[in-house]
SERO-4910 file (N, C-alpha, C, O; in steps of 0.05 Angstrom, whole numbers):
BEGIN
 pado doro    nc1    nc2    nc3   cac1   cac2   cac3    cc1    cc2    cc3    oc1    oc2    oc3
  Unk    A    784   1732   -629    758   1737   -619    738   1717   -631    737   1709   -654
  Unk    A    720   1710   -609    705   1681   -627    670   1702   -626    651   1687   -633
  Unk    A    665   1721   -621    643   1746   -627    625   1735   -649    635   1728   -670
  Unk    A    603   1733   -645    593   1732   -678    592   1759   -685    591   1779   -670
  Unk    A    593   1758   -705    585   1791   -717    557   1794   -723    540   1777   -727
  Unk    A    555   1823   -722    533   1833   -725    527   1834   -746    546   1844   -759
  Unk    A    497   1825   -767    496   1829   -786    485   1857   -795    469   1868   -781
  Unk    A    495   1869   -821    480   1897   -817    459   1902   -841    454   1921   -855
  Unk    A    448   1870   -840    424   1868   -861    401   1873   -844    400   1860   -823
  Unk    A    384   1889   -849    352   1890   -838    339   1873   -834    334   1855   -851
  Unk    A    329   1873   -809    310   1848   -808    274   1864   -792    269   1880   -774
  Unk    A    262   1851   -808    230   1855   -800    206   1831   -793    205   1813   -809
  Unk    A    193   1830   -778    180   1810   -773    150   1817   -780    141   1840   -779
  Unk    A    140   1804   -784    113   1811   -806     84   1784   -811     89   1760   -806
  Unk    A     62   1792   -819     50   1766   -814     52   1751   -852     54   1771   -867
  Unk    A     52   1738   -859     49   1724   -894     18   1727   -887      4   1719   -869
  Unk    A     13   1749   -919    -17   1753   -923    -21   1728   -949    -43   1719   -952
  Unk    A     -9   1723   -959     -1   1716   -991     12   1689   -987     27   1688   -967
  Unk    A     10   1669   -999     29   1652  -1011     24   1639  -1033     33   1616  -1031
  Unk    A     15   1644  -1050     -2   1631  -1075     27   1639  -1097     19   1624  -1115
  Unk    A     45   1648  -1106     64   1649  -1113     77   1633  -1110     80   1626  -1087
  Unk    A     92   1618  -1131    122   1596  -1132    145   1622  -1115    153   1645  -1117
  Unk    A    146   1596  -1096    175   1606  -1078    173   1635  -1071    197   1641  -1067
  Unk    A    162   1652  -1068    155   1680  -1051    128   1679  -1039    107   1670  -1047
  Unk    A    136   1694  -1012    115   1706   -995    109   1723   -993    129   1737   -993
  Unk    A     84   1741   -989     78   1764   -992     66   1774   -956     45   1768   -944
  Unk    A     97   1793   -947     96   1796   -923     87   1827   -911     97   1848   -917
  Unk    A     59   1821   -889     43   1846   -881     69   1863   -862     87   1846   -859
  Unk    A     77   1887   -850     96   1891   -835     73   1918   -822     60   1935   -835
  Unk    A     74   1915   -791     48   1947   -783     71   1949   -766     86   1932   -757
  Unk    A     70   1977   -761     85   1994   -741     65   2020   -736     46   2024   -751
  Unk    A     69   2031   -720     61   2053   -698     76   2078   -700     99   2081   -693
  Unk    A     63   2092   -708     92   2121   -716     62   2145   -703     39   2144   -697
  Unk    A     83   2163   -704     70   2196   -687     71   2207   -718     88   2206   -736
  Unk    A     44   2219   -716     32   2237   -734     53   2264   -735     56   2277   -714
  Unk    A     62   2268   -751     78   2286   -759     60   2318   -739     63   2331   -718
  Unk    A     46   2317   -759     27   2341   -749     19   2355   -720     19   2374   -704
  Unk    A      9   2322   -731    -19   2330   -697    -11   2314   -672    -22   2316   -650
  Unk    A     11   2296   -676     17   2280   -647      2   2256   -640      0   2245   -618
  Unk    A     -6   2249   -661    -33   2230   -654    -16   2199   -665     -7   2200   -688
  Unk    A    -14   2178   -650     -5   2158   -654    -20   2135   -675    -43   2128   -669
  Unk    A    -10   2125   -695    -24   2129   -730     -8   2103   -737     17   2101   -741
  Unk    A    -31   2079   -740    -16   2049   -751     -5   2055   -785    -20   2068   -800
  Unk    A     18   2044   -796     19   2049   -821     35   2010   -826     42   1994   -809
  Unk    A     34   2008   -851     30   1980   -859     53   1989   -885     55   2010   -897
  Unk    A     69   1961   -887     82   1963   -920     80   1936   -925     82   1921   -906
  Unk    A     76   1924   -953     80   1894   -958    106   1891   -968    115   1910   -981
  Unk    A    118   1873   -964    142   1860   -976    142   1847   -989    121   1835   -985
  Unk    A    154   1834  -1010    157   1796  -1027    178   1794  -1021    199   1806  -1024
  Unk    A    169   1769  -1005    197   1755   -989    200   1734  -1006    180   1725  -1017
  Unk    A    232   1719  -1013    240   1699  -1023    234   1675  -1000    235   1683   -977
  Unk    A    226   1645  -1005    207   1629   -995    214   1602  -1012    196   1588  -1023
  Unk    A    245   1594  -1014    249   1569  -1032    247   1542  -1026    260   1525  -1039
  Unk    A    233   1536  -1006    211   1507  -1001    189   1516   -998    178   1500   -982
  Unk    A    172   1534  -1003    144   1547   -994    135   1525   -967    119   1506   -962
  Unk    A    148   1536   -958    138   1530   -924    124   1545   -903    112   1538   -882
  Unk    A    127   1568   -913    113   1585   -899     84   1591   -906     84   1592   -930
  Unk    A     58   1598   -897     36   1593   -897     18   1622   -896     34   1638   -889
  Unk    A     -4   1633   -900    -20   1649   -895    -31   1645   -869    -42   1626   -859
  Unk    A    -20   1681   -853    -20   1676   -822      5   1672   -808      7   1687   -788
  Unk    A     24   1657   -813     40   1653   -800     62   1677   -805     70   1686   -827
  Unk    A     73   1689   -764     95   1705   -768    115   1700   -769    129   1681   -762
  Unk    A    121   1721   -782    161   1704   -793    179   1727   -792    168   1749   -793
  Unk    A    213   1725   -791    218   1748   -802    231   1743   -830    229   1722   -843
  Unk    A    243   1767   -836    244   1769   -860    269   1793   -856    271   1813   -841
  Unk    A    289   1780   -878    319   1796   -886    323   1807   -911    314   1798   -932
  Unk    A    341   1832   -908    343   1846   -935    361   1831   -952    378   1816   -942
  Unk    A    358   1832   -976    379   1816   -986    386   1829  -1011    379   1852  -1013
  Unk    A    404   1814  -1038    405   1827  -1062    378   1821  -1079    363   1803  -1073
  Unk    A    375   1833  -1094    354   1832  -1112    347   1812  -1124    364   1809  -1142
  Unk    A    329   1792  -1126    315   1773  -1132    308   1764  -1157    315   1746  -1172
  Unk    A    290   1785  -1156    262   1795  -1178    263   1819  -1187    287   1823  -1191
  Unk    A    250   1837  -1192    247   1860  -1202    233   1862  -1169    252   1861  -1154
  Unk    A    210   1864  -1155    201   1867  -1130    211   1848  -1111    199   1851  -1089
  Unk    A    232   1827  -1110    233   1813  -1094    266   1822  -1077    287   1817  -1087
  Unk    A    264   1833  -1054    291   1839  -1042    294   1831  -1010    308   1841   -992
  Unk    A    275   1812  -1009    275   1811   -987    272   1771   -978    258   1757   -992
  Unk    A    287   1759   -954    289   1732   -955    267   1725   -936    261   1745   -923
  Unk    A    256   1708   -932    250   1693   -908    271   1676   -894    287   1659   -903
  Unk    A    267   1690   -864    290   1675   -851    280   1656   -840    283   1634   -851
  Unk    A    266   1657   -814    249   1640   -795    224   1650   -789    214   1672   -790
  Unk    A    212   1619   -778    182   1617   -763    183   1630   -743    204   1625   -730
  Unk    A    162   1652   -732    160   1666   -705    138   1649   -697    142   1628   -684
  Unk    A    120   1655   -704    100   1645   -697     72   1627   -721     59   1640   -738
  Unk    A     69   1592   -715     61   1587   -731     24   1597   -733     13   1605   -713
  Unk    A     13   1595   -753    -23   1610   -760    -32   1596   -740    -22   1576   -731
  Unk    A    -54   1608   -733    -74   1586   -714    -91   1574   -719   -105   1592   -726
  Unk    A   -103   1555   -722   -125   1536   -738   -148   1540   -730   -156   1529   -710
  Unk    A   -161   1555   -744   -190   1558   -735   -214   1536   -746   -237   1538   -740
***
């Protein structure tokens, strides 16, 4: 079978709020979830530190981002690729 396989590492796509750090990015991630409670549709946000070893990636720009082994003490997560590059205002 010539199949690629599926990887069964996580992947999230997210905007870089952060890059002022050697070699990590600090990645925004928003999702849309139902209020437990009341039914009411409710943005919630988590940051990540993504690993980033040419700091190429920029403030603004979406990317995703893979789980990986442990880094840092907070760092478990890679930068994979550019989604979309910042826009130049």
């Amino acid at each position: 079978m010539t199949e690629a396989k599926k990887s069964l590492k996580r992947t999230l796509v997210g905007k870089v709020v952060s890059d002022k750090r050697a070699k990590t990015v600090t990645v925004l991630i928003e999702r849309r979830v139902k209020h437990e409670l009341y039914g009411k549709i409710v943005g919630k946000s988590s940051k990540y530190h993504a690993h980033d070893e040419t700091n190429e990636y920029k403030t603004g720009d979406i990317i995703e981002i893979t789980e990986s082994r442990p880094i840092s003490k907070t760092k478990n997560w890679v930068a994979t690729r550019l989604v979309q590059k910042a826009a130049v205002v």
